[in-house]
N, C-alpha and C positions, 0 to 999 in steps of 0.2 A: 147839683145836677145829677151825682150819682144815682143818691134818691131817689128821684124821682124816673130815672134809670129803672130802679129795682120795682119801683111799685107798678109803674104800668105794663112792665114786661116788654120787653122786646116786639112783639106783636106788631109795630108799625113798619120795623128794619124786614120784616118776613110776610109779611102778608103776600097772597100770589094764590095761582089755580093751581093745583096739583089735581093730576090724571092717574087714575092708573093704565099702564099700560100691556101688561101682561096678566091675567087674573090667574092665583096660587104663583106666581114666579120667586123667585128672591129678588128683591128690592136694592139698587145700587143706589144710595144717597150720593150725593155730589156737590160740594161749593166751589164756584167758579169765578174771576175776576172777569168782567162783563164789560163789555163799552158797546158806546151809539155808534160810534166813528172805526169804519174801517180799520184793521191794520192785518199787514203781509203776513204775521205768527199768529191770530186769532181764528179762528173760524165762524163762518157766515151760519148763524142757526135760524129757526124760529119760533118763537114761542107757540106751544101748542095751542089749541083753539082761539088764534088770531095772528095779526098779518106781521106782529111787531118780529121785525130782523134786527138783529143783536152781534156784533161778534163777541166770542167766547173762545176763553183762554184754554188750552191743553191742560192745564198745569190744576192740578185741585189743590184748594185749600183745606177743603174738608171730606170727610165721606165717612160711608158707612161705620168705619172702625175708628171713630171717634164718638161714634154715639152708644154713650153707657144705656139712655132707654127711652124706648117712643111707646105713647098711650095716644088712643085717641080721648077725646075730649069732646064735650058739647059746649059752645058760646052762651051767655044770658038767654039770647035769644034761640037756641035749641038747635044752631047749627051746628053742623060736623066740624073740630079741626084737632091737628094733633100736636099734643107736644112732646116734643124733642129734647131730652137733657146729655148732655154733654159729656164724655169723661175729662178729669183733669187736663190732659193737652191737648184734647177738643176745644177746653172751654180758651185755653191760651189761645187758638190758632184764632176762632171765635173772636177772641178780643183783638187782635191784632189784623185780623181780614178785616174787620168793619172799622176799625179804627182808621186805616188805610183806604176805606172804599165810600167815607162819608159823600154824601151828593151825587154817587155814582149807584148806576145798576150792580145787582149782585146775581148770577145765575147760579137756580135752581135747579140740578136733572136729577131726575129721577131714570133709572134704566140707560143711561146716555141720554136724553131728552130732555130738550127745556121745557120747563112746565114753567118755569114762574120766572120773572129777572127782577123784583122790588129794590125801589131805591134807598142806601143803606141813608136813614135819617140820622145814628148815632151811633157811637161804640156801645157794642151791646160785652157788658160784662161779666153779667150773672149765668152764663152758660146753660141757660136754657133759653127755649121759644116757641112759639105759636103759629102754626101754621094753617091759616086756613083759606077756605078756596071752593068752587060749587062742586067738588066731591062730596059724595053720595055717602051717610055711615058706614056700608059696607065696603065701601071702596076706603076708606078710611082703616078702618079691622084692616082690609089685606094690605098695606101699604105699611102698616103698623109692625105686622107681625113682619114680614120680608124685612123690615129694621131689624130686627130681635127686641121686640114686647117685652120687657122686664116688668111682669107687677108684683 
């Protein structure tokens, strides 16, 4: 199962829309423990461009300063999407957020903003991933470099 883990990449646990939301800004990456179902410690968001309401945990799993380096990328098919690798205790938190969140939403913010909540299908271990979503290549570059672009 790992295997097969490593060959397709992660890409199915991360798929989602990413916006950007401030052009030239710095980029606050954010991973959040996400549910359908109310509760009194999460807060009420909603995913940008659609109606889905989510509550989202205060508490991050991941962000910015776990990510060693984001490129953008183009798919087979010539879309925009980026990937994201890991530093070492990125990649642990990584394997322990989705290990912990299979069958459940996982939110995505960008800036403080949901952009995406995809359902985690597995533990993703290999500490990188694929994000893609109807961002634009340009909007891709600035969302890239607000990570800090390592090429």
């Amino acid at each position: 199962m790992q295997n097969i883990t490593r060959r397709i990449l992660p890409v199915i646990a991360f798929l989602g829309f990413l916006t950007m939301s401030r052009a030239g800004a710095e980029n606050t990456f954010e991973l959040r423990e996400t549910s359908t179902h109310q509760n009194k410690v999460f807060i009420e968001m909603t995913v940008e461009d659609s109606d889905r309401k989510l509550y989202v945990s205060d508490y991050v799993l991941l962000s910015t300063a776990d990510v060693l380096s984001a490129s953008p990328k183009n798919s087979n098919i010539g879309t925009p999407m980026i990937e994201i690798i890991f530093t070492e205790t990125g990649q642990s938190k990584l394997n322990e957020a989705t290990e912990a969140s299979i069958g459940k939403p996982m939110g995505i913010l960008i800036d403080g903003k949901l952009v995406s909540a995809p359902v985690v299908h597995e533990r993703i271990t290999g500490g990188r991933v694929l994000i893609t979503g109807t961002f634009s290549e340009e909007e891709a570059k600035r969302i890239v470099a607000g990570l800090g672009e390592n090429n």
